[in-house]
C-alpha positions, -999 to 999 in steps of 0.1 A, spaced: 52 -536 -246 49 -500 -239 78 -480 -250 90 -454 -226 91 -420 -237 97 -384 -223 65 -367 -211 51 -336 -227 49 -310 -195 27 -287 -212 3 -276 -177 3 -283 -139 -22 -318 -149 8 -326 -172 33 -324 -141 10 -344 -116 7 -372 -139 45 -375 -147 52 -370 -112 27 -399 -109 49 -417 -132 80 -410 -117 68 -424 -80 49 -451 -90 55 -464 -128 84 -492 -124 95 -482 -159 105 -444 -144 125 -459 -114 161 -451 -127 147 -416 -135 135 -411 -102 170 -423 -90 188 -398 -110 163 -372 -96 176 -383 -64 210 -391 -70 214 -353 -78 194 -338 -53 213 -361 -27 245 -343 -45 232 -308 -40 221 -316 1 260 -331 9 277 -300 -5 253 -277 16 258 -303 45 297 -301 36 295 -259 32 275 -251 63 280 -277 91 314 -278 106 333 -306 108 338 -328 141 370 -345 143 368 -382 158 392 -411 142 402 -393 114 434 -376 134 439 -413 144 439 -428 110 465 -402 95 488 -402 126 489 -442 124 496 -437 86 526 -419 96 541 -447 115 532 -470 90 543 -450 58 578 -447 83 585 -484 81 566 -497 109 550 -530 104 546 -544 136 506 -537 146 514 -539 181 538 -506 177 514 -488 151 492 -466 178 474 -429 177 454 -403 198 423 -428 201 443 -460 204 458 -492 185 452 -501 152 426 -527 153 415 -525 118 429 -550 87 454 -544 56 426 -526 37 420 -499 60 460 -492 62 459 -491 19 431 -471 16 441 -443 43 476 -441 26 459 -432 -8 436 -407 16 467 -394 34 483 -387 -3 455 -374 -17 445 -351 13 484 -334 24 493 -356 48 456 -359 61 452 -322 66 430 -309 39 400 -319 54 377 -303 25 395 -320 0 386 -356 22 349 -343 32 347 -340 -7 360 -375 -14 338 -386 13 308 -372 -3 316 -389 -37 322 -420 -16 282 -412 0 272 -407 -38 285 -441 -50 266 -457 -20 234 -441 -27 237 -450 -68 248 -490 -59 215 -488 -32 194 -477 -58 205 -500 -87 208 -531 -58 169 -522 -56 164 -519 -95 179 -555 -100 160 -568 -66 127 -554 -80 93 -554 -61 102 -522 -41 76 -486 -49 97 -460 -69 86 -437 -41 111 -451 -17 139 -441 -30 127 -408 -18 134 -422 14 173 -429 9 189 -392 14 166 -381 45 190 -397 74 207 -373 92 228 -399 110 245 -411 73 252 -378 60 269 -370 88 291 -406 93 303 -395 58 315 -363 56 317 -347 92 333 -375 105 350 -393 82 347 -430 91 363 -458 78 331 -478 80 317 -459 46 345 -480 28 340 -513 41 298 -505 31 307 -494 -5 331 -525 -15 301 -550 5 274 -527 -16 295 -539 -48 299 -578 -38 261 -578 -34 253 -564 -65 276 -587 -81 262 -617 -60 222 -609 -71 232 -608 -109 257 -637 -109 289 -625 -111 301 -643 -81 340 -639 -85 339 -601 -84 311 -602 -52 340 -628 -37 367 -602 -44 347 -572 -31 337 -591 -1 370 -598 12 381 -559 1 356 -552 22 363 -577 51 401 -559 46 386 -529 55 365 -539 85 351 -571 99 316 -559 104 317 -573 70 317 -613 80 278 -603 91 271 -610 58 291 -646 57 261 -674 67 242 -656 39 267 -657 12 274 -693 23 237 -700 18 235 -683 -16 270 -699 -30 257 -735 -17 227 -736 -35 241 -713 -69 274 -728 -70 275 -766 -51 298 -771 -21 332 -774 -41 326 -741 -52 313 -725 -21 346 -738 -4 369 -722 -32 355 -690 -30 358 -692 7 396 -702 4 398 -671 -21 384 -648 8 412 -663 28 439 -656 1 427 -623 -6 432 -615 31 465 -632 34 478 -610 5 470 -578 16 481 -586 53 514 -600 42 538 -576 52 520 -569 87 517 -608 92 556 -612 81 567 -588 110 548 -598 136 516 -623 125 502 -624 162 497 -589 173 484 -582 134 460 -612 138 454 -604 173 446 -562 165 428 -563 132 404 -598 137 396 -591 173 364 -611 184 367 -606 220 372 -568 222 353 -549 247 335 -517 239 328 -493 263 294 -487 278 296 -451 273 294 -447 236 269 -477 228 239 -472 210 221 -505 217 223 -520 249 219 -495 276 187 -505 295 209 -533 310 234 -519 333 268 -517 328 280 -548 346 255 -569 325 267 -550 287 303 -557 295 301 -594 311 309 -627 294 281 -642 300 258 -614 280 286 -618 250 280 -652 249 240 -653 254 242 -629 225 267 -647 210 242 -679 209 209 -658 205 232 -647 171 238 -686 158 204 -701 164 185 -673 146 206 -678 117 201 -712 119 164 -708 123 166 -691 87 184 -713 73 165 -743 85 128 -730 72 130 -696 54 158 -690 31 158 -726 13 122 -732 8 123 -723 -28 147 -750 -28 125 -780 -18 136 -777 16 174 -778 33 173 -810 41 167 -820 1 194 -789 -9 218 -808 13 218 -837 3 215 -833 -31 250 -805 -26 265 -834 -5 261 -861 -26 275 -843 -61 298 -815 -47 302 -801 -83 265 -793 -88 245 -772 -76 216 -786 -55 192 -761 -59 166 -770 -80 153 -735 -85 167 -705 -98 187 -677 -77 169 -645 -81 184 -613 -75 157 -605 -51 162 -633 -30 201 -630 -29 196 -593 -20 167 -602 7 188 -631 23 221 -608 27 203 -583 38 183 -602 64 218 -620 74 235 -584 81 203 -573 102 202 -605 125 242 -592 131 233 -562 140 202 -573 161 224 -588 184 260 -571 182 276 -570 211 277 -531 212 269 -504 180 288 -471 177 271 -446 161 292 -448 125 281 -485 128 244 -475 114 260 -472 80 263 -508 76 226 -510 73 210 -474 71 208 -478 31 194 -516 34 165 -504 55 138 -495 31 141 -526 15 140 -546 41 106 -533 54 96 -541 14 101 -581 23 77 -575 55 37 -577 54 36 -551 76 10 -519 69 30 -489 56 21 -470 85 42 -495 110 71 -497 81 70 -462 81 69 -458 116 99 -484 121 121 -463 98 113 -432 117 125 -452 149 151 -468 140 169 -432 129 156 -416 160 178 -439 184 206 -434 160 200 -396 162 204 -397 200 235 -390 215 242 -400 242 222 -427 239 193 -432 266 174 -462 278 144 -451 260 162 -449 227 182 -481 227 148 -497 236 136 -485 207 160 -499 181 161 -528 196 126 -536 194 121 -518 160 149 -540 142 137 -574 164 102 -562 142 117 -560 112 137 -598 118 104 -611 125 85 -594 97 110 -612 75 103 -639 89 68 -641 85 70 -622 53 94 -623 22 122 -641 35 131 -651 2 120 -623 -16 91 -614 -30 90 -632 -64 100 -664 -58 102 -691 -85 84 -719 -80 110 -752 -79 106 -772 -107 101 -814 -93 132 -837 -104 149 -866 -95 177 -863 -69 207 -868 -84 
């Protein structure tokens, strides 16, 4: 084995071929992350110091704080500039700690900067998520820190969405190398934050079913559920319907006007039942499509991993092992299909996937010019405000592309095992 050492950058010859290294030389990939780690750092503190600040739900979170922090419990009373609270326990916990940390929420600097250590910590989990996934060119991490759209979710707007991403970043990591009790616990911190996070559920339910057997897979489900019921205790003793009814809304309706997907069909169409419901069901059966004949094939089949997980609910039916890559590609691929067919996207929503996006283009077979090209797409539309026909169009087909090059590519990941033949037991 080749021992990795520090280049001697004597000339210019010297530079290209470490350069060379750095982008292409899987040994040099947490380099090139620490290259871009800091150079990420240096871009959010000029982003931070020279483009002002645009004030959107932060006034909202503090001044619903301040009810809270008062001794109101009752989510149907807790309300601000932009509306109710519709968020769970861990959005009220971590925007007390904010609201302490930042005088009362008006030190806006001091939470841009908190922000942008929060954006830091996403990058650094993205890139060592794709370190233990493998099989993705050093070069893309250059990609990670050119979206405008993320920089500016972080720290000029200050959404509540980058904490829900960071705890889900740190359940997947966990997930893809095994640790499954801490990715359980970050999952439902994160699912306390914001419920976008249940996009990743039928995947985790996949990859706990064949890791862990189905007695397991229900137990960590029941410690989602207890995780939940703790921190939403004291709203749930007041009043549990309105905090049930305001923080796990699945019927809310979004208004047309600030949708990013969706507006090529008229108005009438986004906000009826029947489109919720079409999308609803579009939602179910291509998750069940993936789960029928991509994402257990490694397995021997779904049919043979149920079974098997059915018949001996202590063991796990999987007769091949769980690799990191394919826990990362399946979660992945499970939070895309939910954002393919979300009922509406805000533009803070693009955080939930912006970071997952060069690696999902890696599980395609696509040419790099059409991954390329997708990327460049997909963070046009999100760049467009207000959002047009033409640019919903857009992300719509460009992420329905990347479901299907999934599909027909690496839907398992890349390096699969092959499943070693045994007797069912």
């Amino acid at each position: 084995m080749t021992t990795l050492r520090l280049v001697d950058i004597r000339s210019v010859s010297d530079l290209v071929q470490y350069a060379t290294l750095l982008l292409t030389d899987s040994r040099y990939f947490s380099v090139l992350a620490g290259f871009v780690l800091l150079g990420d750092a240096v871009l959010t503190q000029l982003i931070i110091h020279f483009i002002p600040y645009t004030e959107i739900d932060w006034e909202t979170y503090m001044y619903q704080l301040e009810l809270y922090l008062k001794g109101e419990k009752d989510y149907a009373l807790i309300s601000g500039p932009t509306g109710p609270l519709v968020y769970p326990a861990g959005h009220v916990y971590v925007h007390a700690v904010l609201r302490q940390l930042t005088g009362g929420g008006s030190n806006i600097v001091i939470a841009q900067q908190i922000y942008g250590l929060l954006y830091l910590v996403s990058l650094a989990l993205t890139c060592t998520i794709y370190g233990q996934a493998g099989n993705v060119p050093n070069w893309v991490l250059l990609l990670l820190p050119l979206s405008k759209r993320l920089h500016s979710i972080y720290v000029l707007r200050l959404f509540n969405d980058c904490w829900s991403v960071v705890a889900a970043q740190v359940a997947i990591l966990a997930y893809g190398i095994g640790f499954d009790s801490v990715g359980t616990v970050f999952y439902s911190l994160a699912l306390s934050v914001k419920m976008s996070a249940l996009l990743y559920l039928p995947g985790i339910l996949v990859v706990m079913f064949r890791r862990r057997g189905l007695l397991a897979t229900v137990l960590h489900m029941v410690l989602i559920t207890h995780i939940q019921f703790i921190l939403g205790y004291r709203f749930l003793k007041e009043n549990p319907w309105s905090y049930l009814k305001y923080s796990y809304e699945f019927t809310r309706v979004f208004l047309y006007k600030w949708t990013v997907n969706w507006r090529f069909v008229s108005e009438d169409t986004f906000l009826s039942p029947a489109w919720a419901k079409g999308l609803l069901l579009g939602h179910v059966l291509v998750l069940i499509a993936f789960g029928l004949f991509k994402w257990c094939q490694s397995g021997g089949g779904v049919w043979n991993i149920l079974s098997q997980g059915l018949r001996n609910i202590t063991i796990p039916p999987s007769i091949a092992r769980i690799t990191t890559d394919h826990v990362v590609t399946v979660l992945f691929t499970s939070n895309l299909i939910g954002i393919l067919f979300a009922r509406s996207l805000h533009y803070q929503f693009y955080s939930w996937y912006a970071y997952q996006l060069p690696f999902i283009v890696c599980r395609t077979k696509y040419p790099w010019t059409l991954r390329i090209t997708l990327l460049a797409a997909i963070e046009y539309a999100w760049n467009v405000y207000p959002s047009t026909t033409f640019s919903s169009g857009v992300l719509f087909i460009a992420n329905a592309l990347l479901v299907s090059g999934v599909w027909f590519g690496y839907p398992q990941g890349v390096n699969v095992p092959i499943p070693v033949k045994q007797k069912l037991r």
